[in-house]
VEXZA-300421 format. One line per field, with one value per residue (C-alpha): x, y negated, z negated; residue in one letter; residue number from 1. Coordinates in steps of 0.25 Angstrom, whole numbers, plus 5000, padded with zeros to 4 digits. Layout:
# VEXZA-300421
X: (X  ...)
Y: (Y  ...)
Z: (Z  ...)
residuo: (A  ...)
num: (NUM  ...)
END
This chain:
# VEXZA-300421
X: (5000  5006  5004  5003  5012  5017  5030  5039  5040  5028  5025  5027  5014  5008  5012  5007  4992  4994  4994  4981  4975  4979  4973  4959  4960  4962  4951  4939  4941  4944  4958  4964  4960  4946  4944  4944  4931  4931  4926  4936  4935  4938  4952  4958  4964  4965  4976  4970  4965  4958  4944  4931  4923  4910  4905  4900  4897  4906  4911  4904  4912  4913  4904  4889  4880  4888  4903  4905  4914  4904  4910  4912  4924  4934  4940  4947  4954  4967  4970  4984  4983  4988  5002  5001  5004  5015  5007  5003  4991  4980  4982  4981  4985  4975  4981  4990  4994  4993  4978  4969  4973  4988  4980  4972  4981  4981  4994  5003  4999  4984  4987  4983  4971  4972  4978  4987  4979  4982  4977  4965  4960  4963  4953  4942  4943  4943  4957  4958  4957  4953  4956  4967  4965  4960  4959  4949  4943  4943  4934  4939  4942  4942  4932  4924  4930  4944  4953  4965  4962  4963  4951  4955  4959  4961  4948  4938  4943  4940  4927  4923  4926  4915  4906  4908  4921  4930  4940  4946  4956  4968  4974  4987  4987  4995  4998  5014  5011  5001  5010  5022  5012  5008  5013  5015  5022  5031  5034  5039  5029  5032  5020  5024  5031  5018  5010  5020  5019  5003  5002  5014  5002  4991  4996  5002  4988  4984  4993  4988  4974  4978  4986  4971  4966  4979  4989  4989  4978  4969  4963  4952  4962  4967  4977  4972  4982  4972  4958  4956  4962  4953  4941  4946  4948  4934  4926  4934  4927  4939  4944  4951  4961  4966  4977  4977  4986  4982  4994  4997  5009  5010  5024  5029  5021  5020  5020  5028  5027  5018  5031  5029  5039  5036  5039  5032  5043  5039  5025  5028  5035  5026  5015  5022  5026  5010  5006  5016  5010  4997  4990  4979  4973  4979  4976  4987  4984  4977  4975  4988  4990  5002  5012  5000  4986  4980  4969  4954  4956  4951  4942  4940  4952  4956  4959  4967  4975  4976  4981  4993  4998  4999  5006  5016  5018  5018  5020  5007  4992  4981  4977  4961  4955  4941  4937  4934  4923  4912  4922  4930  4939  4936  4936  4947  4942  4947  4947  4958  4967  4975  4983  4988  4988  4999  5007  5010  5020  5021  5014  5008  4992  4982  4975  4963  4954  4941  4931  4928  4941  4940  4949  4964  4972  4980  4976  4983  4998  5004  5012  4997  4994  5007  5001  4987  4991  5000  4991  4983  4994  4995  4980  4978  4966  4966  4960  4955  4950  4958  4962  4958  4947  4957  4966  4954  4947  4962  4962  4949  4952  4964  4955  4943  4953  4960  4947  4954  4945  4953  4948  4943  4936  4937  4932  4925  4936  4932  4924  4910  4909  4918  4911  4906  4918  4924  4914  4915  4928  4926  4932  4927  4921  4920  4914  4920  4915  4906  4893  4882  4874  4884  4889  4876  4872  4884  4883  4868  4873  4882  4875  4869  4884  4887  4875  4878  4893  4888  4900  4898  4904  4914  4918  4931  4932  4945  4948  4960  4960  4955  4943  4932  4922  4906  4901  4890  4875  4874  4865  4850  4853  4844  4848  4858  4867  4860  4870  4873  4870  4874  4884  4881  4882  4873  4883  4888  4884  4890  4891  4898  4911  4919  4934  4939  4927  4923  4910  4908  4893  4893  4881  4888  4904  4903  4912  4923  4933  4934  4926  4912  4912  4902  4893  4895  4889  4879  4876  4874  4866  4857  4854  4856  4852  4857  4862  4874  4878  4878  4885  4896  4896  4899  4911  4921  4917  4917  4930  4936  4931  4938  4952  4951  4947  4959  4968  4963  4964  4973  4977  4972  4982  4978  4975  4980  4992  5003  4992  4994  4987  4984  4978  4970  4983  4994  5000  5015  5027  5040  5046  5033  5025  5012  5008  4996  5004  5007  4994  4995  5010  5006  5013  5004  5016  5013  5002  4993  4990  4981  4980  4972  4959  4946  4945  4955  4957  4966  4965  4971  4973  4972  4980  4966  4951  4949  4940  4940  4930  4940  4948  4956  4961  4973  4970  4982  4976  4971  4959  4946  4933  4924  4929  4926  4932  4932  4932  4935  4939  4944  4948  4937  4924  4923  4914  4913  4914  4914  4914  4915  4910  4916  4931  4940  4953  4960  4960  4947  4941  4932  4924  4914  4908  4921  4922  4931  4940  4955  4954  4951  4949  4947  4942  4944  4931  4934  4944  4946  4957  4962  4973  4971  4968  4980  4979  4990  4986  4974  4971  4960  4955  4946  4937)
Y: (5000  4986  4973  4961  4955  4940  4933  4939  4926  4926  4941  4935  4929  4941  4949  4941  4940  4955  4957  4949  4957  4971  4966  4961  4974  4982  4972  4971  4983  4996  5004  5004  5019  5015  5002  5011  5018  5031  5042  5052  5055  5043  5037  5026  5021  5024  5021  5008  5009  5021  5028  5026  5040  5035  5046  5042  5049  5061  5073  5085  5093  5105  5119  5123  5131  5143  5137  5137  5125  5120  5112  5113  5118  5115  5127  5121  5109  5102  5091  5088  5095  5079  5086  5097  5099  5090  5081  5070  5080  5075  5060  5055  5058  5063  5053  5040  5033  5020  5023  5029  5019  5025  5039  5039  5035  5042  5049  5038  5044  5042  5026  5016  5024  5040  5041  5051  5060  5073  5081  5074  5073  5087  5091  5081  5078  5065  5058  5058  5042  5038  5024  5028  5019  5024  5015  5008  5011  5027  5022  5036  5045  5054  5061  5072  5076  5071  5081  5074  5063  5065  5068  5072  5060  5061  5052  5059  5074  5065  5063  5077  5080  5070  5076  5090  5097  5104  5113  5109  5118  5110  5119  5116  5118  5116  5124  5124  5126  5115  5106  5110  5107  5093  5082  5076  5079  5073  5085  5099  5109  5119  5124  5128  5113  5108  5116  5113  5098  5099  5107  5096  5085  5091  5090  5074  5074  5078  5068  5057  5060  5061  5047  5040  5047  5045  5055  5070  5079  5069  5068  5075  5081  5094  5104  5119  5132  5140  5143  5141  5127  5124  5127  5117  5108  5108  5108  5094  5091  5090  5096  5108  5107  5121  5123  5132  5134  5135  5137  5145  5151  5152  5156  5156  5166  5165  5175  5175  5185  5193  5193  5186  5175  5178  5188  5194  5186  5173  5176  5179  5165  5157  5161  5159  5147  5143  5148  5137  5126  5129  5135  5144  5149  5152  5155  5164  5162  5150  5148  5156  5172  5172  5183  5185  5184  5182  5171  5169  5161  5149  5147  5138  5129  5127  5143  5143  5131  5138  5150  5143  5138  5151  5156  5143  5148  5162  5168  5174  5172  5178  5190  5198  5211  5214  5213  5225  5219  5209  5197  5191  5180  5166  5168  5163  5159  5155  5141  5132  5122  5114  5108  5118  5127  5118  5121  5136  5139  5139  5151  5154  5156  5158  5172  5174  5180  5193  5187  5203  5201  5192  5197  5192  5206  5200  5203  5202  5205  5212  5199  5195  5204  5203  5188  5191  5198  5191  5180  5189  5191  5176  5173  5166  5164  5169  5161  5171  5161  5158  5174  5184  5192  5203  5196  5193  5208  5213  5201  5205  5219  5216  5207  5217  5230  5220  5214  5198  5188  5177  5175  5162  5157  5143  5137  5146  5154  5167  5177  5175  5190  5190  5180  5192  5199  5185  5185  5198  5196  5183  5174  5160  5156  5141  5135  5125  5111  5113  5104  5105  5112  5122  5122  5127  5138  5146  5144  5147  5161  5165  5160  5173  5178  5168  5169  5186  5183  5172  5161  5148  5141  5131  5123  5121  5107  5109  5094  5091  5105  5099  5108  5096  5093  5092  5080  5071  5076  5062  5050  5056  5069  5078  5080  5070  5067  5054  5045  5043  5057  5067  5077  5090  5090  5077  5069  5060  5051  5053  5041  5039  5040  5027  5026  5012  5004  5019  5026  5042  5047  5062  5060  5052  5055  5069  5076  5065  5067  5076  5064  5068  5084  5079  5072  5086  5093  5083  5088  5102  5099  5092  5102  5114  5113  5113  5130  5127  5116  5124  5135  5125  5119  5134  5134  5130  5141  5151  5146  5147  5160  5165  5160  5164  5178  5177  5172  5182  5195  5206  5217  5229  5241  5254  5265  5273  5268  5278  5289  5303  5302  5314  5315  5324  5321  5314  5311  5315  5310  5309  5294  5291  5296  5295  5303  5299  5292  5280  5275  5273  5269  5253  5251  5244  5250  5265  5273  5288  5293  5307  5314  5310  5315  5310  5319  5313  5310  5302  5304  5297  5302  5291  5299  5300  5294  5280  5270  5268  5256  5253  5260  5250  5258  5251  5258  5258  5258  5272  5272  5277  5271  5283  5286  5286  5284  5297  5297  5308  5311  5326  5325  5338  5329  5319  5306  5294  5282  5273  5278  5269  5273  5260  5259  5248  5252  5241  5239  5245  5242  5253  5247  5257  5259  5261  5275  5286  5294  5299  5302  5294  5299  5292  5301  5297  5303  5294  5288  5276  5277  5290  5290  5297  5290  5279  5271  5261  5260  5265  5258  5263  5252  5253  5241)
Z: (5000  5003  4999  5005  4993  4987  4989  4978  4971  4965  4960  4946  4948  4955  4943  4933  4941  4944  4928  4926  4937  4930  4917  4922  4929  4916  4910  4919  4926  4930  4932  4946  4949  4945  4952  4963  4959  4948  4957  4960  4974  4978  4978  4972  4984  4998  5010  5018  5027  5026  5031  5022  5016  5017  5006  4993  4981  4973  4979  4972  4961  4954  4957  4960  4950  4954  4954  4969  4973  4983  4998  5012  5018  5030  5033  5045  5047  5052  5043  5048  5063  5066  5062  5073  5085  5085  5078  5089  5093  5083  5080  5066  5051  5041  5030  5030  5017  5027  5029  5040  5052  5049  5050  5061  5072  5085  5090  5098  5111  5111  5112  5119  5124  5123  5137  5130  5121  5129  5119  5118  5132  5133  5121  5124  5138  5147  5145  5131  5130  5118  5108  5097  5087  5075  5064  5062  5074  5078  5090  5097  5086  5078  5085  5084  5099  5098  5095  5093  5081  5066  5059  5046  5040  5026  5022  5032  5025  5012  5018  5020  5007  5001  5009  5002  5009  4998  5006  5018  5025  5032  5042  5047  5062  5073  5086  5092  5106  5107  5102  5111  5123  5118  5123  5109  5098  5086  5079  5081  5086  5074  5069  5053  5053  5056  5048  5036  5039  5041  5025  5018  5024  5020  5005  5008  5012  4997  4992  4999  4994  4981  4980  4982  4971  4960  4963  4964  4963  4960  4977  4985  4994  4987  4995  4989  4988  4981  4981  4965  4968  4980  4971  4960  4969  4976  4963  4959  4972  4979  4992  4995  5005  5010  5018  5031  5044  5058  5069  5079  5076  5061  5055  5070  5074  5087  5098  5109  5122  5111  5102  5087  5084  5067  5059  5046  5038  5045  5042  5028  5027  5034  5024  5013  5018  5022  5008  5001  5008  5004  5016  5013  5024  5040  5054  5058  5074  5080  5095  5101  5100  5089  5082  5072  5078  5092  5093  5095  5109  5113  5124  5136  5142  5128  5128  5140  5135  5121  5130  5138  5125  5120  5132  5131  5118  5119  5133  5130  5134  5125  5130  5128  5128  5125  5112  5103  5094  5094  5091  5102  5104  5110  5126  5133  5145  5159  5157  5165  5155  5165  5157  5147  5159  5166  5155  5158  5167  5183  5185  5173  5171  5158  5161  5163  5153  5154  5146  5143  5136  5124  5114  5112  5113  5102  5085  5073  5074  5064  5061  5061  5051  5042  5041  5037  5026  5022  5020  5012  5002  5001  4999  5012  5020  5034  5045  5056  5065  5080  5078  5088  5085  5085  5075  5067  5067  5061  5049  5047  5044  5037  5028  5026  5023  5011  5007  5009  5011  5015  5031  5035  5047  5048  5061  5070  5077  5074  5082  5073  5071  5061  5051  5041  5041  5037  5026  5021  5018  5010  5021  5024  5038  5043  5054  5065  5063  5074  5075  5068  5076  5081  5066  5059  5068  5067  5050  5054  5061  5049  5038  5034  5033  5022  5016  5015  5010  5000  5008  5014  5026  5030  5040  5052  5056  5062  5063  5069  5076  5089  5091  5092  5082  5083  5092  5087  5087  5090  5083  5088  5084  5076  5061  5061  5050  5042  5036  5024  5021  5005  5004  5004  4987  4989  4981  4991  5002  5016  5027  5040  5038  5042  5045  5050  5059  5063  5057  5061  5062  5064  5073  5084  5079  5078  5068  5073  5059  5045  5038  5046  5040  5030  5040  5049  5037  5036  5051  5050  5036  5046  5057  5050  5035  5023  5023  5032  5022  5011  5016  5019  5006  5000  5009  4998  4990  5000  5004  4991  4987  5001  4997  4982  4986  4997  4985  4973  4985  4981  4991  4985  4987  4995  4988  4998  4998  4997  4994  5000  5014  5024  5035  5047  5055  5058  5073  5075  5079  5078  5075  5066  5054  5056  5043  5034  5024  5035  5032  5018  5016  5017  5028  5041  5051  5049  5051  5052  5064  5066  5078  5091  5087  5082  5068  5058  5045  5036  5020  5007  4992  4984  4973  4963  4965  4965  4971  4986  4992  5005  5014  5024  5039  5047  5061  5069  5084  5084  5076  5071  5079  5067  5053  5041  5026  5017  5003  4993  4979  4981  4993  4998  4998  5005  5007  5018  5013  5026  5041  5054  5069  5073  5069  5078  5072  5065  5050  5044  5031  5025  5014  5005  4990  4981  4979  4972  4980  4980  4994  5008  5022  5034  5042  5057  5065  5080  5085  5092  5101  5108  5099  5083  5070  5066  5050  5047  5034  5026  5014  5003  4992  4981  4986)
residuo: (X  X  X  X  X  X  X  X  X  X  X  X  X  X  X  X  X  X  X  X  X  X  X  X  X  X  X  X  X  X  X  X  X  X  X  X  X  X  X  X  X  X  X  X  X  X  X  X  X  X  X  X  X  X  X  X  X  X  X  X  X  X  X  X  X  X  X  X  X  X  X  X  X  X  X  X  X  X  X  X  X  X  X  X  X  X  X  X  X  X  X  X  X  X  X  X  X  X  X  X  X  X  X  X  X  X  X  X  X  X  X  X  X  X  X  X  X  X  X  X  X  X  X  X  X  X  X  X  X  X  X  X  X  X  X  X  X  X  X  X  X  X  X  X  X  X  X  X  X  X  X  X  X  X  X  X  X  X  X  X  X  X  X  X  X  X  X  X  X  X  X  X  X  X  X  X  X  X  X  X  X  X  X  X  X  X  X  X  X  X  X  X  X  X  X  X  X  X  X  X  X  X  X  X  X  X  X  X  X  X  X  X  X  X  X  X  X  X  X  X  X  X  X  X  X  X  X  X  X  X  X  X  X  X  X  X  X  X  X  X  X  X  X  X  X  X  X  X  X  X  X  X  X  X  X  X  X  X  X  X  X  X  X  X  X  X  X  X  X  X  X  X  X  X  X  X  X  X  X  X  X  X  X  X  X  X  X  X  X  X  X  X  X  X  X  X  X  X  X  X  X  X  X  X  X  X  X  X  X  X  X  X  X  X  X  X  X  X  X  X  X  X  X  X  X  X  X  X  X  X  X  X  X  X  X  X  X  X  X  X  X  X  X  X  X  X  X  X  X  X  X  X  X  X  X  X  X  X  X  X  X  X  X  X  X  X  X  X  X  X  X  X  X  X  X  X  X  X  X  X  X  X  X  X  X  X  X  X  X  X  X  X  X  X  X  X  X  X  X  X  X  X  X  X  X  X  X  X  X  X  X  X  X  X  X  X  X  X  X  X  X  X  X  X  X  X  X  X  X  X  X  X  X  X  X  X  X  X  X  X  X  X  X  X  X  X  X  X  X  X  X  X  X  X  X  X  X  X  X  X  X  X  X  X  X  X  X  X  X  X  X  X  X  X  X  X  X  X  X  X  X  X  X  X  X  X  X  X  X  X  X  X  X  X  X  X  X  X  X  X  X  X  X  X  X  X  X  X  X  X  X  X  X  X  X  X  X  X  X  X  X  X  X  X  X  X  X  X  X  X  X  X  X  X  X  X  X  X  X  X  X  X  X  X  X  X  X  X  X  X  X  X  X  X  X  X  X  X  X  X  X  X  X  X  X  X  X  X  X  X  X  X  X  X  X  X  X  X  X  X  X  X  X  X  X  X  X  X  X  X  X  X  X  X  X  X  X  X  X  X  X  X  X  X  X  X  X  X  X  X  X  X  X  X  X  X  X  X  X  X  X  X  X  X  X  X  X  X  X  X  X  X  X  X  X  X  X  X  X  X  X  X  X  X  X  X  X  X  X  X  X  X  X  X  X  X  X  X  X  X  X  X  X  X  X  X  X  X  X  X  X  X  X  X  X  X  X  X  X  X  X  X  X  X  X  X  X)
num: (1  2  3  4  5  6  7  8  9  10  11  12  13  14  15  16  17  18  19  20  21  22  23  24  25  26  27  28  29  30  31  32  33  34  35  36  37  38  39  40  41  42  43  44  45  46  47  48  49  50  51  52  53  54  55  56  57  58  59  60  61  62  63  64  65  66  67  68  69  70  71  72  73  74  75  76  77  78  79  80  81  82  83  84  85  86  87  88  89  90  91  92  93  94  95  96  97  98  99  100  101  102  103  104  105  106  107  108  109  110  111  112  113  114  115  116  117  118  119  120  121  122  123  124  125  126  127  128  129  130  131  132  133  134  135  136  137  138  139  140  141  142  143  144  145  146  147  148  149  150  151  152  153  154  155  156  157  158  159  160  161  162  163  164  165  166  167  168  169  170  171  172  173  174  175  176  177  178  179  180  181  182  183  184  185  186  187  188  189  190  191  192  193  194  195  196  197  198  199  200  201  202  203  204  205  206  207  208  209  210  211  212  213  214  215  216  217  218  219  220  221  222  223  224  225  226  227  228  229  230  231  232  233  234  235  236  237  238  239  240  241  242  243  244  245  246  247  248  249  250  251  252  253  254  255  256  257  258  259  260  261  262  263  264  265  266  267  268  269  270  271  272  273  274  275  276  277  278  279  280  281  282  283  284  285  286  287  288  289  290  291  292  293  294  295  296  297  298  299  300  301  302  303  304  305  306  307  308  309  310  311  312  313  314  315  316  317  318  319  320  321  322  323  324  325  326  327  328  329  330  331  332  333  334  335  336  337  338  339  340  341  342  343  344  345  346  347  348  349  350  351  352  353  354  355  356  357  358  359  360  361  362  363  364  365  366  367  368  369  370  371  372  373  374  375  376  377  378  379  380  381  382  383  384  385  386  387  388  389  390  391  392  393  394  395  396  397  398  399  400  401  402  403  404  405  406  407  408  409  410  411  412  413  414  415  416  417  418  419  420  421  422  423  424  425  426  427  428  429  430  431  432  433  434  435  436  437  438  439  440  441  442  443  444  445  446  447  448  449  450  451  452  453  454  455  456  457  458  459  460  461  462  463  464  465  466  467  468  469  470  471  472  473  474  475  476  477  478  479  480  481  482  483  484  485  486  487  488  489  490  491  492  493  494  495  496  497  498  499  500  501  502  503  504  505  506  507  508  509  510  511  512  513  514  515  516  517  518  519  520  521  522  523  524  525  526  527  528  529  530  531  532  533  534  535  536  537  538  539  540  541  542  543  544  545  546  547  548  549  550  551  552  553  554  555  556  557  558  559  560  561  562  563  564  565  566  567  568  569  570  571  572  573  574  575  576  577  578  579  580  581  582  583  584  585  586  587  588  589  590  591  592  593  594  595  596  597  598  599  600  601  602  603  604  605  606  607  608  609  610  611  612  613  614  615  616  617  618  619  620  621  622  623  624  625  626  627  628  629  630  631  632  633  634  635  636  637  638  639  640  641  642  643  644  645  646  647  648  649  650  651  652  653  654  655  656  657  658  659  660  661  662  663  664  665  666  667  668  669  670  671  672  673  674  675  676  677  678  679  680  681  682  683  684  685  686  687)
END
């Protein structure tokens, strides 16, 4: 703060009327902190110039009647993406100690006129000309169209969270190649450099907050590590502020001519490293195939130029096959991109695509895998959205047959036949900030889902992650949102919200920044009732009970592990041991194989009787399409406990009644390749 200041020569004079001001101060009024008003949200001071809130009235604390934390959740958001690829992509700062017009610059390019806004005309269409001044004016942006403005300025997320938000997840994104091809830059195209700058930001962004309010601890802003501090936080009526990463080569694990450039030790590192800066939650894959996971394509122009980025940075194209299930991958497409096309070399040409072939070839890898459970031993939350629908069935699986939770879906990019096998685990599933309309009949379509697993919902606004935002319904629309409207809780007041001479009207603005999520839930209160609000206002619980549950889980220990294990057969040969006991030595590498033929068994002695409620079958790639699970306690009479007609291979999950047994069978009745029965590893649980 500066001053305009007095020639030195009569500062004795100053300091003596400065002293009589202090005491009339002490006398007749208030102290300095309270001069600026005693309600705790708002702060005592703010930079200059700065945005207005335009909501009144106290943020609701504590629990419900039943001790829920109650509030709406962003499970998706890029608070610092402005940092990312090569950091002159999205144009502004979220924060500024010199105040919102130091903020809300555009990048240097986009002046005089937006002639040079590639990446904008390339997005939106037309030739990307548009006014850069920001303060006070904003007369082009942000907008709910523009996809290279901020929008998360600090006092808009502060906005939000009057109007009843409590956890906001800030994923740290950024993407290597599109950085590479952009024509500007002023920093390395590293992706963990980014990623570690965008988290060390995050936090300056917690401290900025906490200087208006008196020091540390003491702001709205609050950065969480765990899911017990995120609920403290939220019932202070605060906001939770989780940390998550979406790259697309996390680690370094990149492929290259389908050769991984990681290893396990580098995995093992980098999540370690993640871990220590906080971050809670992770996409392992995000747009290109990688040495981990293959992706959920994109579609349309944007698909192809998605795919000659992975091939300038891979050497390879994505490749399909028909899918297997009822889930499928985003279609690719035929669709011409000329200018990432022009990119490839002389020569060189995007393949075409079968629409009968919608799969990607490419799953979990075993680096993949490594990864995933990895994150389980750390208590970390797995974003399954942008992987293949391959890679997805597999984490799936893994998660079912160790009973963990932690699988999120935060902004609609997952193929919607997973969604109660995202429930039934525990996991959390957000929508994309999609408009009102669009919004409500997808919570509409799964609402009997929540209402069976007793969750609520959440919402992706993806801000900053150039994906577009909803348009306005415009000012005649039907059910429109009504100004001033009440918060959800009914305790404050909502307005338009105001930054410079620029006031935002959702009904002809659109979602045009993070400060108009309340007037977004206002919208879909309007056209679709009051039942999809207050499924998202039980987000935060739900939210919370996901990460405690992902925190508290304990890999329980096979019970086969180690047993004595025999079987109807075992295939011969003379460099490997294909034995029985390769499938309970705890090593995912080894294996059982019978012969090549239908009748089989494979059995285990638990040592003495105990309880058996699960039984967990990694396939190797000959497996049972019919079996069943056999239980006994002597080992002469036996009982089925669960039976399938329709087995895929993979990693099975058998689930029944706890029951007592010393022995286990699987007893192979049909096999589903022309090869015999093959288990990596077969696991026995007591639930």
């Amino acid at each position: 703060m500066t001053s305009s200041g007095r020639p030195y020569r009569r500062r004795k004079n100053l300091t003596v009327v400065s002293l009589l001001l202090l005491v009339l101060t002490l006398a007749l009024g208030p102290a300095p902190s309270s001069a600026a008003g005693t309600d705790w949200w708002d702060p005592t001071a703010r930079p200059a110039p700065d945005s207005r809130i335009n909501v009144t009235g106290e943020p609701f604390t504590g629990t419900d009647a039943a001790g829920e934390v109650r509030g709406f959740v962003d499970a998706h958001d890029h608070i610092f993406s402005n940092e990312a690829f090569g950091g002159r992509l999205i144009c502004g700062k979220p924060f500024s100690e010199q105040g919102v017009a130091d903020a809300l610059k555009d990048c240097p390019e986009h002046y005089p006129d937006g002639s040079l806004a590639v990446f904008d005309f390339i997005t939106n269409g037309g030739d990307g000309k548009h006014d850069p001044n920001g303060w006070p004016t904003f007369k082009d942006w942000p907008a709910h169209d523009s996809l290279t403005h901020q929008q998360n300025y600090y006092a808009w997320i502060e906005r939000a969270w009057r109007g009843g938000q409590r956890v906001l997840v800030n994923d740290l994104v950024t993407n290597g190649v599109i950085c590479s091809v952009y024509f500007f830059k002023d920093r390395s195209c590293d992706e963990m450099t980014s990623i570690r700058l965008q988290a060390k930001l995050t936090y300056d962004m917690q401290a900025f907050v906490d200087r208006m309010y008196g020091g540390p601890g003491k702001g709205w802003f609050r950065v969480v590590t765990d899911s017990a501090q995120a609920r403290k936080v939220i019932e202070q009526g605060k906001l939770a502020v989780v940390i998550g990463v979406e790259t697309s080569e996390p680690f370094g694990c990149k492929q290259v001519l389908d050769i991984a450039q990681c290893s396990k030790a580098d995995i093992d590192k980098g999540l370690d490293e993640l871990h220590a800066l906080g971050v809670r939650s992770m996409f392992l894959c995000h747009k290109f195939d990688n040495a981990l996971c293959g992706v959920r394509f994109d579609s349309g122009s944007l698909g192809t130029a998605i795919n000659v980025g992975q091939f300038l940075s891979t050497g390879t194209y994505w490749k399909t096959e028909k899918c297997t299930g009822p889930q499928a991958d985003n279609p690719i497409g035929n669709a011409a991109a000329p200018a990432a096309e022009e990119k490839l070399p002389a020569g060189e040409e995007v393949p075409s695509y079968s629409a009968e072939a919608q799969c990607n070839v490419r799953g979990l890898t075993d680096l993949g895998e490594h990864a995933v459970r990895g994150m389980m031993k750390r208590g970390m939350m797995l974003e399954i959205d942008h992987m293949s629908v391959k890679a997805t069935g597999r984490v799936l699986d893994i998660f079912e047959a160790e009973s963990y939770p932690g699988v999120l879906s935060s902004h609609s990019w997952m193929d919607l036949d997973w969604t109660e096998r995202v429930y039934g685990l525990g996991g959390f599933i957000a929508q994309y900030m999609h408009g009102s309309e669009g919004f409500v009949a997808e919570a509409k379509r799964t609402e009997a889902l929540r209402d069976k697993y007793g969750v609520g919902y959440g919402y992706g606004t993806d801000m900053n992650g150039v994906g577009g935002w909803p348009g306005p319904r415009g000012a005649d629309a039907p059910n429109k949102v009504t100004y001033p409207f009440k918060s959800v809780d009914g305790g404050s007041v909502i307005d338009r919200q105001t930054t410079g001479e620029r006031t935002w009207d959702l009904n002809t603005d659109g979602a045009a920044h993070y400060g108009l999520v309340p007037d977004w839930i206002e919208d879909i209160r309007r056209v679709g009732g009051q039942d999809t609000v207050d499924d998202l206002f039980r987000g935060a619980e739900s939210y919370l009970g996901t990460w405690a549950a992902s925190e508290n889980h304990e890999s329980g220990v096979s019970l086969a592990a180690g047993s004595a294990a025999s079987a109807s057969s075992s295939e011969g040969s003379l460099f490997t041991d294909y034995g029985p006991h390769r499938a309970v030595d705890g090593d995912r590498r080894t294996r059982w194989a019978s012969d090549w033929s239908d009748e089989q068994w494979y059995q285990v002695d638990l040592g003495s009787t105990r309880t058996v409620g699960r039984v967990t079958l990694d396939w190797e790639r000959a497996y049972a399409k019919s079996y069943r699970i056999e239980l006994s306690a002597d080992g002469a009479s036996w009982r089925t406990a669960w039976s399938t007609t329709a087995g895929d291979g993979g990693l099975d999950t058998a689930r029944f009644a706890g029951t007592p047994a010393r022995y286990v069978r699987v007893h192979g009745l049909e096999r589903g390749t022309g090869w015999g029965y093959s288990l990596h590893e077969v696991g026995v649980h007591s639930r």
